[in-house]
N, C-alpha and C positions, 0 to 999 in steps of 0.2 A: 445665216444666209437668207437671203430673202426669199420666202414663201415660194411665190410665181417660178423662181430661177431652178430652187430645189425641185419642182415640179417638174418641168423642162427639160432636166438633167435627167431625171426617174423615166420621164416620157420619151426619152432618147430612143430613136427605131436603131434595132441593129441592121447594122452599115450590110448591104448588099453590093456596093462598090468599091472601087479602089477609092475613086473619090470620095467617097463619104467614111471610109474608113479614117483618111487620109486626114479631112477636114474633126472628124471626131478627136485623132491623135493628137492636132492642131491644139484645138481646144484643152484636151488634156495635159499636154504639155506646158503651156503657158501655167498650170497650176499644180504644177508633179511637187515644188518646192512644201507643198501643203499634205499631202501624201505618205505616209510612209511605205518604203520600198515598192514604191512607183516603177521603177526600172523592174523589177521584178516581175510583180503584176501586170506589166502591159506588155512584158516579152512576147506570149505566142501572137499578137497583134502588130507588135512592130516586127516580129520575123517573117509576118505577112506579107510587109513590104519588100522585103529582101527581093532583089533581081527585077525592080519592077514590073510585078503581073500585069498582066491583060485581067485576070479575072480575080475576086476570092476564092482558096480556098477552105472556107470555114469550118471549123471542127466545136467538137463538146471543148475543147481546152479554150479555142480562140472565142468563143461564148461563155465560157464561165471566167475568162478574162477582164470582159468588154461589163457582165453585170458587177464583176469584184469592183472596176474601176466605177461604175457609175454610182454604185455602192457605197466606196469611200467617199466620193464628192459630196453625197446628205450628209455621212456620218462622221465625218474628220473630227480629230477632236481640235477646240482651240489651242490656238495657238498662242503664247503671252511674249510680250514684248521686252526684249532682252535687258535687263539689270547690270550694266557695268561692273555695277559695287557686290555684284554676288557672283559665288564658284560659278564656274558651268560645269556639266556633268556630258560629256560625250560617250556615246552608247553606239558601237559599230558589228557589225555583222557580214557574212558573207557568204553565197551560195555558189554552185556551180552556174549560176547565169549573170549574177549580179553583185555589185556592192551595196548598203547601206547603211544610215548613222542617222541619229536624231539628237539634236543638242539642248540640254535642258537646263532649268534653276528650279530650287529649292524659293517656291514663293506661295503668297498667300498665307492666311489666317482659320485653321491650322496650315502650319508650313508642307504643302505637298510638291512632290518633284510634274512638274510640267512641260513639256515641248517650246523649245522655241525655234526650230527649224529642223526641216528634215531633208537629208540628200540620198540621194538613189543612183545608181548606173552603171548598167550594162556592163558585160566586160568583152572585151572583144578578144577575137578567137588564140591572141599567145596566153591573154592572163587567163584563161580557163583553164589551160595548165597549171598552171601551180598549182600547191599544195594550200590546202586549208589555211594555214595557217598564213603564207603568205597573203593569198587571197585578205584575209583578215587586215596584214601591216598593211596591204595597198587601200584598203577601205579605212583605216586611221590615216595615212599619209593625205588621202582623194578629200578628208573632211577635214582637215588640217586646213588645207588649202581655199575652202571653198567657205570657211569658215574665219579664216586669218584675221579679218578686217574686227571679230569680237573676242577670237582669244590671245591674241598679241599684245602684249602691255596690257594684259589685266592685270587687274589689283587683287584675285586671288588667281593661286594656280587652280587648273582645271584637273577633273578625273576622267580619264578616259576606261570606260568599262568594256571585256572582250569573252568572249566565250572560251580562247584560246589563255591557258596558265603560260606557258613559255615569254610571251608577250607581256608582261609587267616588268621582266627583268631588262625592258628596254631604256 
């Protein structure tokens, strides 16, 4: 990323407004696909928005949110551009606020596993219910779908990895 921008993003003032919150999430958003567990990370700031305030209420969480995110935007790691002719390797995860997955290949010289997209988001207030473990299938199903367009008619099958044992016997 370019110097000046990486700067910019570091130099980013914490949002004293709705609006500038607002405009900041904008901005974050347009680039959550670069992110891992984005949804995650920016939950106590997008809960800010809940009920549209008149004002912030900011907290040590909703700040130590706002540098996490500014944080990942220097430090992301690259991202490599997807390989048709090689496995992907789907990697899914789930908390009690969120889903997320990062889709990866086996590339480069030595061969190491690398990101080629990552999905994030939120769950809203039925699937928080579930159990772990569901939580889990609906964050494999959420990347399924969001990913279709490279793992549909590939030329190998894929791995999908989960923290949850029950879920391989799918």
């Amino acid at each position: 990323m370019d110097e000046g921008k990486v700067t910019a993003i570091r130099d980013w003032p914490t949002p004293t407004t709705v609006n500038e919150l607002q405009r900041f999430l904008g901005f974050a958003n347009f680039y959550r696909r670069f992110i891992q567990n984005y949804s995650s990370i920016a939950h106590p700031l997008t809960s800010l928005l809940r009920n549209k305030p008149k004002s912030l209420a900011w907290s040590p969480a909703t700040e130590k949110a706002f540098h996490l995110l500014k944080k990942a935007f220097t430090t992301t790691p690259l991202l490599v551009h997807p390989d048709p002719n090689k496995p992907f390797i789907m990697e899914v995860d789930a908390s009690t606020t969120g889903v997320g997955a990062v889709l990866s290949q086996q590339q480069g010289n030595p061969s190491r596993l690398h990101p080629c997209a990552f999905f994030s988001r939120k769950l809203n207030p039925a699937e928080r219910n579930y159990d772990i473990g569901n939580r889990d299938l609906l964050a494999v199903k959420l990347a399924l779908e969001e990913w279709r367009h490279w793992l549909e008619g590939a030329k190998h099958p894929f791995t999908v990895l989960t923290d949850h044992k029950y879920l391989e016997y799918l």
